[in-house]
C-alpha positions in Angstrom: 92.2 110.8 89.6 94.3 111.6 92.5 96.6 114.2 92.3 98.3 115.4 95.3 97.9 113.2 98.2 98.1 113.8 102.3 98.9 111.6 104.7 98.1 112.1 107.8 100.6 110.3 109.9 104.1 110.3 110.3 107.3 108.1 110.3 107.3 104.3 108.3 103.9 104.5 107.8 104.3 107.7 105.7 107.7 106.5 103.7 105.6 103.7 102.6 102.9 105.8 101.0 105.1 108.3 99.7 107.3 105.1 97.7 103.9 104.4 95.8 103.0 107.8 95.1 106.2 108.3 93.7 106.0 105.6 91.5 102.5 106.5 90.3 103.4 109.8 89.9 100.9 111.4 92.6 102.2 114.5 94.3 103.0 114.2 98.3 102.2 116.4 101.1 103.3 115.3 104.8 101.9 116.8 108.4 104.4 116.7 111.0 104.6 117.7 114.9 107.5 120.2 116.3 109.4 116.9 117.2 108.5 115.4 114.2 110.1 118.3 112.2 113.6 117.1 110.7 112.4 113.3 110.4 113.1 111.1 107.2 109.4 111.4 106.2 108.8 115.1 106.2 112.0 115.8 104.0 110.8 113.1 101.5 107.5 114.3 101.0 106.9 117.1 98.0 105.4 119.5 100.8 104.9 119.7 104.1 102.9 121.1 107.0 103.6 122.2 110.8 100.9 121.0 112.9 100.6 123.2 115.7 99.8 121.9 119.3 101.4 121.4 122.7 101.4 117.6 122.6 102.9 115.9 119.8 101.6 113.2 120.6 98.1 114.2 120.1 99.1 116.6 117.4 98.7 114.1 114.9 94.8 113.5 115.9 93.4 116.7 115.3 91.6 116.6 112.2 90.7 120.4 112.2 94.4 120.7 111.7 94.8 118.1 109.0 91.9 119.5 107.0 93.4 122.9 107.2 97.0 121.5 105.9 95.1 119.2 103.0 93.1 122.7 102.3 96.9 124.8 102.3 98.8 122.1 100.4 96.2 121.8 97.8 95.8 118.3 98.1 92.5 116.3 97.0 93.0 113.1 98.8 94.1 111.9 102.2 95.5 108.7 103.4 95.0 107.7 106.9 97.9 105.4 106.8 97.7 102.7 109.1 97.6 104.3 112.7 94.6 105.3 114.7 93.1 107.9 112.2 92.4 104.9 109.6 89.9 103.8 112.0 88.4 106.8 113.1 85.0 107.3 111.1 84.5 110.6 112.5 87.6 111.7 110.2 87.0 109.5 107.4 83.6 111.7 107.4 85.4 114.9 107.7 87.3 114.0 104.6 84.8 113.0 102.5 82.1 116.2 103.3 85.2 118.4 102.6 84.7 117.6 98.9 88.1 115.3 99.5 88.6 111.5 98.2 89.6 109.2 101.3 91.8 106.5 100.5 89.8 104.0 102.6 86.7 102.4 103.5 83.3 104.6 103.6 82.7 105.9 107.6 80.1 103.9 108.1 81.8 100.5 107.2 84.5 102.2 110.0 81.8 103.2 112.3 80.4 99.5 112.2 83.6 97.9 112.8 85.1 100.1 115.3 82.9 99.3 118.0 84.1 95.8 118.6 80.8 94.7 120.8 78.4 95.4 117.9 80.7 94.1 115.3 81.1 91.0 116.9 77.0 91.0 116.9 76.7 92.0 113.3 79.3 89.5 112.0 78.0 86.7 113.9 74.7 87.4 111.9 76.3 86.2 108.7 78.2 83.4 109.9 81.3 84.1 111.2 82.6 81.9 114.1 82.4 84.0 117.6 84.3 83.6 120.8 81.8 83.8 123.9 82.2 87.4 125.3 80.7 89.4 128.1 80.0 93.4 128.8 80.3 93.1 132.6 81.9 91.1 135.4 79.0 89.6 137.1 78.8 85.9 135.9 82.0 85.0 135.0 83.2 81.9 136.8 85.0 80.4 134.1 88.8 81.7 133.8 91.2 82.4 132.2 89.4 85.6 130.3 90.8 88.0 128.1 89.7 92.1 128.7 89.4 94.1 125.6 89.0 97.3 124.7 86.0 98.2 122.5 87.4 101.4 120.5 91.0 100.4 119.4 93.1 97.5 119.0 97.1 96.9 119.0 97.1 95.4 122.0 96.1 98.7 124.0 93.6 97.9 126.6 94.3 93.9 126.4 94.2 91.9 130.0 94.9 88.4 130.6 93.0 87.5 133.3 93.5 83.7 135.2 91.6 84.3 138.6 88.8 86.1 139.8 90.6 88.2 141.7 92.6 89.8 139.5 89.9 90.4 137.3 88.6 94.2 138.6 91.8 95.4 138.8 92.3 94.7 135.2 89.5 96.0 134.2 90.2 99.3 135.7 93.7 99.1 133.8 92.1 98.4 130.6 89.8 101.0 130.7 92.3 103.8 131.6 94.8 102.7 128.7 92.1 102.4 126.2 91.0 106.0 127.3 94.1 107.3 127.0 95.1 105.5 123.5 91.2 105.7 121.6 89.6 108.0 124.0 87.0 105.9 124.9 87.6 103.8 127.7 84.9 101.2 126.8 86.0 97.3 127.5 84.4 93.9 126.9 85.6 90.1 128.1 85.9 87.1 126.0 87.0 83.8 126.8 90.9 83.2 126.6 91.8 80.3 124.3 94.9 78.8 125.3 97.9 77.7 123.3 95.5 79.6 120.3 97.5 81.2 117.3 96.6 84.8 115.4 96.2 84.2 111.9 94.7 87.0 109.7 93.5 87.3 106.1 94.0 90.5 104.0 90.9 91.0 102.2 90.1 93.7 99.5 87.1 95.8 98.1 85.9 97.8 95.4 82.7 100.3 94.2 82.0 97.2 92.2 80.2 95.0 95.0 83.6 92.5 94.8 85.4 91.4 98.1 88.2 89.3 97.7 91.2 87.1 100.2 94.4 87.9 99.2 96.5 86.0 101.1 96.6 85.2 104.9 99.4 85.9 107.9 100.7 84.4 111.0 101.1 87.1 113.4 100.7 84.6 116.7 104.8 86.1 118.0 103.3 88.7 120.1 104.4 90.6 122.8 102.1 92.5 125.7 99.4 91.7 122.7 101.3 93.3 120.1 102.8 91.7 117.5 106.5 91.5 116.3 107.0 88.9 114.0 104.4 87.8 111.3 104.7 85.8 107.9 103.0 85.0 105.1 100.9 82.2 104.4 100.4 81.1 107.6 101.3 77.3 108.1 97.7 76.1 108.8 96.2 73.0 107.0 94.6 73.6 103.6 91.2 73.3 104.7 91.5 75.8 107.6 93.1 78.3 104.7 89.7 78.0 103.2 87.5 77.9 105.7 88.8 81.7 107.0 89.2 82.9 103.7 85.2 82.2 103.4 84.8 83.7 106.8 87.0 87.1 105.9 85.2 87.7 103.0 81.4 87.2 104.6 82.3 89.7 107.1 83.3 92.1 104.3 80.3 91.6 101.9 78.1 91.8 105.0 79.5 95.3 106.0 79.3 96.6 101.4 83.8 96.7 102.5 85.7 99.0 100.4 89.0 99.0 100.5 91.9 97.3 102.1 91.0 95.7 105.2 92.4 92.5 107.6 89.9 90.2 109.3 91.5 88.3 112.4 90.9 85.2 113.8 91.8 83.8 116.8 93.5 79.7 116.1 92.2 77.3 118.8 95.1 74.1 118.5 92.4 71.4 117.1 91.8 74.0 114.2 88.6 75.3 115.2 88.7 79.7 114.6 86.7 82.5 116.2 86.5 85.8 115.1 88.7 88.6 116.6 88.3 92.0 114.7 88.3 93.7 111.9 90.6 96.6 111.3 89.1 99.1 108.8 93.1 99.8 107.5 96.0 98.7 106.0 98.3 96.5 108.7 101.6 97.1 109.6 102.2 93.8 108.4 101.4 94.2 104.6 105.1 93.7 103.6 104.6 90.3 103.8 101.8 89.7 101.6 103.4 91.9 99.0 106.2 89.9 98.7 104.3 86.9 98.3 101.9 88.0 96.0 104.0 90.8 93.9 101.3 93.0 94.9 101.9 97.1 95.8 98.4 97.1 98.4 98.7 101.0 98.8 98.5 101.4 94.7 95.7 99.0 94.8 94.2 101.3 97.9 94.5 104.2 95.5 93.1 102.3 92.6 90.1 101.7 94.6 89.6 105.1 95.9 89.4 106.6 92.5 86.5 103.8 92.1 88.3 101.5 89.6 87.6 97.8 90.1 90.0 95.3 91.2 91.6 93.5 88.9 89.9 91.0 87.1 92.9 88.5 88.0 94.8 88.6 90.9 97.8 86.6 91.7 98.3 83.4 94.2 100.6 83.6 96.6 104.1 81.9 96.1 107.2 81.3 98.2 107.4 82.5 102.2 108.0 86.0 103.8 109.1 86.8 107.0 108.5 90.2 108.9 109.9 91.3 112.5 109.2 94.3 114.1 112.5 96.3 115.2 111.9 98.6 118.6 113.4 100.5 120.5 113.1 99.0 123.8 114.7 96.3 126.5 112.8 93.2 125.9 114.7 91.5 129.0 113.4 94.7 131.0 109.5 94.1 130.6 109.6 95.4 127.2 111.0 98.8 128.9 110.6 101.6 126.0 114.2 103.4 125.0 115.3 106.4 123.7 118.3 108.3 122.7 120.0 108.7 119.3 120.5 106.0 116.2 124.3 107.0 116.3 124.3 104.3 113.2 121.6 102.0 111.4 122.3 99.8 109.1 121.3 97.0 107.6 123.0 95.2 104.9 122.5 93.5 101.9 118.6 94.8 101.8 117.5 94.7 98.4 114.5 97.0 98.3 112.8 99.8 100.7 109.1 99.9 100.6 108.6 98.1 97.2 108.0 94.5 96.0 111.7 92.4 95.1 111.8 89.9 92.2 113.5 87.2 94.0 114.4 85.7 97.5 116.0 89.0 99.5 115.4 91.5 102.3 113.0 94.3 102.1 113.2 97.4 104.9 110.7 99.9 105.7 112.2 102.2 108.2 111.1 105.2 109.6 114.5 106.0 110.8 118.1 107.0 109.5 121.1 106.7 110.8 121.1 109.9 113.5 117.7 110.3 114.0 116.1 110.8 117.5 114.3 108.3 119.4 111.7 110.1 122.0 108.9 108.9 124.0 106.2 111.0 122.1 105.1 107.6 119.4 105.2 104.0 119.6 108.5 102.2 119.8 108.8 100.5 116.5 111.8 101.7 114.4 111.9 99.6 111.4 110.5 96.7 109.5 112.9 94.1 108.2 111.1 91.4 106.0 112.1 88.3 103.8 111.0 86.8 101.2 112.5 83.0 100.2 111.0 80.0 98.1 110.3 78.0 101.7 109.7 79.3 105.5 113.1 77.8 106.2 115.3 80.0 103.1 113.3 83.0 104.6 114.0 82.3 108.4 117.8 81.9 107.7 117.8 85.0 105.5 116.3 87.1 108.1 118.3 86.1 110.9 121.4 86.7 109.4 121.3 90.0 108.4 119.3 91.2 111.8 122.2 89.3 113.7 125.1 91.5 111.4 122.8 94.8 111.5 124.9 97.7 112.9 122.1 99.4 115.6 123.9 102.1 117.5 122.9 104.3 119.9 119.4 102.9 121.2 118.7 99.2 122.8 116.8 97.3 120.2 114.7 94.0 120.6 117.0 92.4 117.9 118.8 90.0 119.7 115.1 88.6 121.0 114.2 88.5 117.2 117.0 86.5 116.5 116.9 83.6 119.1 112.8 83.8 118.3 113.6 83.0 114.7 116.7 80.6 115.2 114.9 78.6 117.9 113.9 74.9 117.4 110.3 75.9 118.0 110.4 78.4 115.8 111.7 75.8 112.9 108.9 73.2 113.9 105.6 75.9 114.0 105.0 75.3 117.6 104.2 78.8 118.0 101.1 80.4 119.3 100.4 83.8 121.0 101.8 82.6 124.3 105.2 81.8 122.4 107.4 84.3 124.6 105.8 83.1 127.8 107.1 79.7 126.8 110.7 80.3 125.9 112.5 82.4 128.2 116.3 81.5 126.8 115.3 83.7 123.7 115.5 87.0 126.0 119.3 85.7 126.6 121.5 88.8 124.5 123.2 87.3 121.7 126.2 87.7 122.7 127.4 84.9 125.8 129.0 86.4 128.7 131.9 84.8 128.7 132.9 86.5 125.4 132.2 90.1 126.9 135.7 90.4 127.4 137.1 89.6 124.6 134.9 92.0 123.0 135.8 94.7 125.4 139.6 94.1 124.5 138.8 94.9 121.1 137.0 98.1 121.6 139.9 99.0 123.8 142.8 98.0 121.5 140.6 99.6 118.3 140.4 102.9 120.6 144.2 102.9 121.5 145.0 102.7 117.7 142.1 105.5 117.3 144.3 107.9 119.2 147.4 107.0 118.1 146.4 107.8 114.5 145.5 111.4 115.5 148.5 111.5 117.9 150.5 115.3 117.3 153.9 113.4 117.2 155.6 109.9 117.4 151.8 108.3 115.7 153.7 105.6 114.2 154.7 104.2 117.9 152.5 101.3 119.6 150.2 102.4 122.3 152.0 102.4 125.4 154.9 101.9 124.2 158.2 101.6 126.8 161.8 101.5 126.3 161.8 99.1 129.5 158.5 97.1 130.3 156.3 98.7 132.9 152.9 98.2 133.6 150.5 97.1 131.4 147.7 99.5 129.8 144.2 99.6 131.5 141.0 100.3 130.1 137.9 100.6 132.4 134.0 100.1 130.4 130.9 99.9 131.4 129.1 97.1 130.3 125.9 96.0 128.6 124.7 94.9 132.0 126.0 97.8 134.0 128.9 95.8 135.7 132.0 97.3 135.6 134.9 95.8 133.1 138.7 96.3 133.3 140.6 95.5 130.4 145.0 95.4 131.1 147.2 94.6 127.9 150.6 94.7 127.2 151.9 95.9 122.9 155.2 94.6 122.2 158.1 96.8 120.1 156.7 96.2 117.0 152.7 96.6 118.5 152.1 92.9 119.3 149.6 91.8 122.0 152.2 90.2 124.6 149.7 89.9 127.1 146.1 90.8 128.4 143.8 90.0 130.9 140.6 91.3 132.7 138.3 91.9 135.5 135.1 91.3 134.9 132.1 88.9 136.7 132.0 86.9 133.4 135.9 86.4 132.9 135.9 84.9 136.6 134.0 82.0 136.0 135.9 81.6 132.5 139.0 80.3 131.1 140.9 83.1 129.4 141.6 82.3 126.0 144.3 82.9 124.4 144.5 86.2 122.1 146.9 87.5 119.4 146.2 91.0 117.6 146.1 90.4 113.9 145.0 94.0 113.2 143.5 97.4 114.9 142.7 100.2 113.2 140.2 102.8 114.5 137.1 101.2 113.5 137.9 97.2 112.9 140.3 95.3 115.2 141.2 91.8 114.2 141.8 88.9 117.0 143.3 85.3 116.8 141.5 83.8 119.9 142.5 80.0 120.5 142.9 79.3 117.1 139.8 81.3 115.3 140.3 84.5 113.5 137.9 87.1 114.6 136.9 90.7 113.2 135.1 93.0 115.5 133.7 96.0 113.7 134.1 99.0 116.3 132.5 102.8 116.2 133.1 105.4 118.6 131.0 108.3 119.7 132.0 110.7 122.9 132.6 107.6 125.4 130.3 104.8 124.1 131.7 102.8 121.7 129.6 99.9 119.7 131.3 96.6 119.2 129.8 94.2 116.5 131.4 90.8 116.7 130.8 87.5 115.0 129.2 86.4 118.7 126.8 89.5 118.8 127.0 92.9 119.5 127.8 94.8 122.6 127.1 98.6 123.7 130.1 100.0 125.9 130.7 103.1 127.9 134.5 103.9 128.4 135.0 105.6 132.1 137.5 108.0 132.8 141.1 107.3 134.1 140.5 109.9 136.7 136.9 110.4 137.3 135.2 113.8 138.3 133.0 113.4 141.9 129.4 112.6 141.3 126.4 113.1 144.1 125.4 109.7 145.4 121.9 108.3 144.6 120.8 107.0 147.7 120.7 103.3 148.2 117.3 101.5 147.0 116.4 104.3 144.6 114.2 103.1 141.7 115.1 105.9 138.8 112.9 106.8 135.9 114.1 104.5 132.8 113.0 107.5 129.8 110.8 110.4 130.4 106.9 109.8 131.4 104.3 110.7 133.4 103.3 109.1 136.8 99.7 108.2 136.2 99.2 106.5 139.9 100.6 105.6 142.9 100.1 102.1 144.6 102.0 102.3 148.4 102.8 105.3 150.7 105.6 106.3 152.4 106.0 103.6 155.5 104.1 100.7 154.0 106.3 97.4 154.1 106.8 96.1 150.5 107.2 92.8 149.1 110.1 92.1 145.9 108.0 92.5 142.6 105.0 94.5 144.7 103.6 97.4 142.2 105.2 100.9 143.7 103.6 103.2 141.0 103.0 103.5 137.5 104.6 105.4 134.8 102.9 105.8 131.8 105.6 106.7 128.4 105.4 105.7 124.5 101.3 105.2 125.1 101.9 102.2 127.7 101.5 101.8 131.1 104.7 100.7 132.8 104.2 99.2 136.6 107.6 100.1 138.7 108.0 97.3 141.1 109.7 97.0 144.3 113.0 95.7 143.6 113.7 94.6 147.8 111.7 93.3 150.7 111.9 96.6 152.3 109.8 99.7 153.7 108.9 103.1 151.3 111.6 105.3 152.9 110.2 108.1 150.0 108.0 109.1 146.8 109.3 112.2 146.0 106.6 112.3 142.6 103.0 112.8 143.2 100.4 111.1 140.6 100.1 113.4 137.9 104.1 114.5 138.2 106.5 114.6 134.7 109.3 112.8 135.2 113.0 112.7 133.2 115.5 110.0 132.4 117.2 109.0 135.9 114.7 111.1 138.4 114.3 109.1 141.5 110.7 107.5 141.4 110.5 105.9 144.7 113.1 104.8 147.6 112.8 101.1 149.0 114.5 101.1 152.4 115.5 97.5 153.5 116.4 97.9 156.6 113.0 97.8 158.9 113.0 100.8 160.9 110.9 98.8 163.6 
C-alpha cells in the first residue's frame, strides 16, 4: 500500500495528483524550485521540499535531488506526473532500486519507448501500421517531410519541411531544441501526411498480463505541434475506432505495458492510420476521458502500482468532452510566450476541479490562482478548462461560453483564439485536422471587433471617474466633472489592446447623465458613433444603453491598467497620465525583447541589408525557440546582444535602419 506519495513535478500536473491522493487518503509531499516556492501546489501538498539549484528550470530534473526529498519526507512512492521525468527510465530506475514504488511503467518498457527510431522498429514487428521514416538526409526527394526528435515529444524538435532546401536548416533547429528540452539532440524524418488528424487511444496495464483501450481522443487542434484543444471520442467511423484500439493495445502487450499509457496515431483523410508514439505517461489530456468514462486514471495509476489488477469491468464511454489548453501567450504574435501577474482568474460556473462531474458541466484544472506569477522558467499553459455534454455540439457551446465570460487579468491569454476555434463552422462540421490553424486565419481575430473598442474604453473611463469619486475627501456625492456653467468636456487618454493610442471626451449632466461623448481612436474613424446613455457606474460595473441595447461591462482596476469584460469580449487597457513624466526615446526600428530569454544565435551582422520577415536572431524563452524577424526592408544599424547574452522585458535586440546609408 502506498502511503505518502511524491510527485515530482510542479504546477497542474501536481494539483491533479494531490486531488486523488486526498480522496484516497495517501499522504502528499511536493518538490518545488525557489520560483516555484509560494505556488498553489506546494501549499496544498501535506509537505514540501526546496529543491536547490541555480536554474529552475532544470531544478526539477535532478533526480539526486528528488530522491533525497522522497528520502527526507518519508515518502514510499513517487509520481512522475506527466512532464518529462515520466518518460525518463534512467529515473524510473532510480526510484525503483531506492526500495521506492513508481507509479508508472517498469524502466525498461520507458527505455523501449523513448527512443522513437527503435520503437517504431519494435512496434512495426507486431503489427502496427508505420509511416515511412528516415535517419539521414541523403535520399529524400519526396517532400513535404516532417523532422522529429528521437528523445522527447510535445512538439519540441518538430519541423515541417516542404522543399529541399529548407530541410538542413531544420534539421539543425531540431536538433538544438531537442538538446536543449531532452538532452539528447537525436532527430529522425518521416513523411508528412497532409490534411492528417491526431487521434490517440488511452490504454491501461496491470502486473496481471491485461492491456486494455479505454477510450480514444481527438487532439488534431495543434499549434507549433502542440496541442490545445482535444475531445473525447474522437469522431472517426466505427471501424477506424476499432481498428486503433487493436493497434494501441498490440503495441502495449508487445512491450509487457504497465500502467497508464497513450498510443498515437497519425489520421490520413481516407482513414488509413500510422503510428506516431507512445508516451510512457499519463497525458495532459486525461480530463477528457474521465469525464467520459467516470473514471479517476491517477487512482487507477495508483491501483496498478500497488500490483492490483484492473478491474474486471470497466465502463464505455458516454456523452462528449471537450478540453482547451489556456496559455499564457499572444497567439496573433507567433504564439509569443507572456508573463506578468494573474491580477484576477476566474472562471465561472465550473462545477468541479480535478475530479469526475455527474452530469453535463465544466471541469478546471489549474495550476494557477488568482495573483500568481507568470515567468518564463516552465511551459506556458495556465489552466485546463474541459466539458462534458450528452453530444459534441451541448459540450462545444458549454465551453465557449464560459471561456468567452472568464475574467483573465493581468497576462494575454490564447482565449479568444479558443473561442473562434470552437464557435467556427469548421469546427461544428469536424473538418479539422492538424493543419487546422494554418487554415483559418479569422480565428486569431480578438474577440472583441474594433469598432467596439471605444465604447468599451468609455466604460472603463466612466467606471474609473465613479471609482474616485467614491473615495473623494469631500463633495463624493457630486458627478465627475461637474460645473456650475458647462465647460469642457472630461478626457481620458488609454492605451489600447493594440498599442494605438485612445482618447475618450464625455460630458455628466447635473444629476450625472452622459450628455455627450466622443473619441479618438483608429477604430472610431472608420465607424459610426453610436449613440450612448449611462444607465449605471459604479467602480467595478458600468452599465450602457448603446443604440437601443443595454450593455454591462464588468471593470477592475489595478495601478493604471484596468480590465474591461464586455458582452463583445474583453479588453486589457493602460490609462496614461494627464501630464506625463519625460521618457528616453527608443530609437526608431528597434526590435525589443517581448519577456526575458536568452539569445541563442545570431543570423545578420551589423551592415547587412535585410528583407521584411528575414530572421535577425533567435531568442530562446519558456523552452522554445523564438526567431525575431526583421520588421522593415532596411540595413542592421546595431546588435547590441551577442549570442549567448540574457536579455529582459523591453531590451533592444536589434536596430533595423531603413534608410540605406549608400
Amino acid at each position: 500500500m502506498i502511503n505518502r506519495l511524491l510527485v515530482a513535478n510542479r504546477g497542474e500536473i501536481a494539483r491533479r495528483v494531490f486531488a486523488t491522493c486526498r480522496a484516497v487518503g495517501v499522504q502528499t509531499v511536493a518538490v518545488h524550485s525557489d520560483a516555484d516556492a509560494d505556488a498553489p501546489f506546494v501549499a496544498e501538498a501535506d509537505q514540501a521540499v526546496r529543491l536547490p539549484g541555480n536554474s529552475p528550470a532544470e531544478t526539477y530534473l535532478r533526480v539526486d535531488l528528488i530522491l533525497d526529498a522522497a528520502r527526507r519526507s518519508g515518502a514510499d512512492a513517487v509520481h512522475p506526473g506527466y512532464g518529462f521525468l515520466a518518460e525518463n527510465a534512467e529515473f524510473a530506475g532510480a526510484v525503483t532500486d531506492a526500495g521506492l514504488t513508481w507509479v508508472g511503467p517498469p524502466a525498461k518498457v520507458i527505455a523501449a519507448m523513448g527512443d522513437k527510431l527503435a520503437a517504431k522498429a519494435l512496434l512495426a514487428e507486431a503489427g502496427v501500421p508505420m509511416l515511412p521514416s528516415w535517419t539521414d538526409t541523403d535520399g529524400i526527394t519526396d517532400f513535404p517531410v516532417l523532422v522529429k526528435a528521437s528523445a522527447g515529444g510535445g512538439g519540441r524538435g518538430m519541423r515541417i519541411v516542404r522543399t529541399a532546401d529548407e530541410l538542413a536548416e531544420a534539421v539543425a533547429s531540431a536538433r538544438r531544441e531537442a538538446a536543449a528540452a531532452f538532452g539528447d539532440g537525436t532527430v529522425f524524418i518521416e513523411r508528412y501526411v497532409e490534411r492528417g488528424r491526431h487521434v490517440e487511444v488511452q490504454i491501461f496495464g496491470d502486473a496481471h498480463g491485461r492491456v486494455v483501450a479505454l477510450g480514444d481522443r481527438e487532439c488534431s487542434i495543434q499549434r507549433r505541434h502542440q496541442k490545445i484543444v482535444e475531445e473525447a471520442p474522437a469522431v472517426v467511423p466505427d471501424r477506424v475506432r476499432t481498428a486503433v484500439h487493436e493497434a494501441a493495445v498490440a503495441a502495449g502487450r508487445a512491450v509487457d505495458y504497465l500502467g497508464a499509457g497513450t498510443v498515437e496515431f497519425l489520421l490520413a483523410p481516407g482513414g488509413e492510420f500510422f503510428f506516431l508514439e507512445m508516451n510512457t505517461r499519463l497525458q495532459v489530456e486525461h480530463p477528457v476521458t474521465e469525464l467520459c468514462t467516470g473514471l479517476d486514471l491517477v487512482g487507477l495509476q495508483l491501483l496498478v502500482a500497488e500490483g492490483e489488477p484492473l478491474p474486471a469491468a470497466l465502463p464505455a464511454s458516454t456523452g462528449h468532452a471537450i478540453e482547451v489548453r489556456l496559455c499564457a501567450e499572444d497567439a496573433a504574435a507567433g504564439w509569443r510566450p507572456a508573463t506578468g501577474t494573474l491580477h484576477r482568474f476566474s472562471v465561472g460556473d465550473v462545477a468541479t476541479e480535478f475530479g469526475g462531474l455527474a452530469g453535463p458541466g465544466l471541469r478546471l484544472d489549474s495550476g494557477v490562482l488568482a495573483g500568481s506569477a507568470v515567468g518564463v522558467h516552465y511551459d506556458s499553459m495556465l489552466a485546463k478548462l474541459v466539458a462534458w455534454g450528452r453530444t459534441r455540439a451541448e459540450a462545444t457551446r458549454l465551453l465557449a461560453s464560459a471561456l468567452a465570460r472568464a475574467e483573465l487579468h493581468g497576462v494575454t491569454t490564447n482565449r479568444d483564439l479558443l473561442v473562434r476555434v470552437l464557435r467556427s463552422p469548421a469546427f461544428a462540421a469536424v473538418e479539422i485536422d492538424t493543419g487546422f490553424l494554418d487554415r483559418h486565419p479569422e480565428v486569431f481575430t480578438p474577440l472583441l471587433p474594433a469598432d467596439r473598442l471605444p465604447v468599451t474604453a468609455l466604460a472603463a473611463a466612466l467606471a474609473t471617474a465613479a471609482q474616485r469619486r467614491a473615495t473623494a475627501p469631500v463633495l463624493s456625492g457630486l458627478p465627475s466633472g461637474w460645473r456650475n456653467v458647462p465647460a469642457v468636456p472630461q478626457t481620458t487618454r488609454f492605451v489600447g489592446p493594440d498599442g494605438d493610442e485612445i482618447e475618450i471626451r464625455y460630458r455628466l449632466d447635473r444629476v450625472g447623465r452622459l450628455a455627450d461623448w466622443s473619441s479618438t481612436s483608429a477604430a472610431q474613424e472608420s465607424a459610426e458613433r453610436p449613440t450612448v446613455a449611462l444607465v449605471e457606474a459604479t467602480a467595478d460595473r458600468a452599465v450602457l444603453d448603446v443604440d437601443g441595447v443595454r450593455r454591462a461591462y464588468r471593470v477592475h482596476r489595478v495601478g493604471a491598467a484596468v480590465f474591461v469584460d464586455g458582452p463583445d469580449g474583453a479588453a486589457s487597457l493602460a490609462e496614461l497620465p494627464r501630464l506625463p513624466l519625460p521618457t528616453t526615446a527608443v530609437a526608431a526600428g528597434s526590435l525589443l525583447a517581448p519577456l526575458p530569454g536568452v539569445v541563442t544565435r545570431v543570423h545578420v551582422e551589423v551592415g547587412q541589408r535585410v528583407s521584411a520577415g528575414d530572421p535577425l536572431l533567435t531568442l530562446e524563452a519558456m523552452k522554445l525557440e523564438h526567431p525575431v524577424l526583421a520588421p522593415i526592408d532596411g540595413v542592421v544599424a546595431e546588435l547590441p546582444v551577442p549570442t549567448g547574452g540574457q536579455v529582459q522585458t523591453g531590451a533592444v535586440l536589434a536596430v533595423v535602419d531603413e534608410k540605406d546609408p549608400r
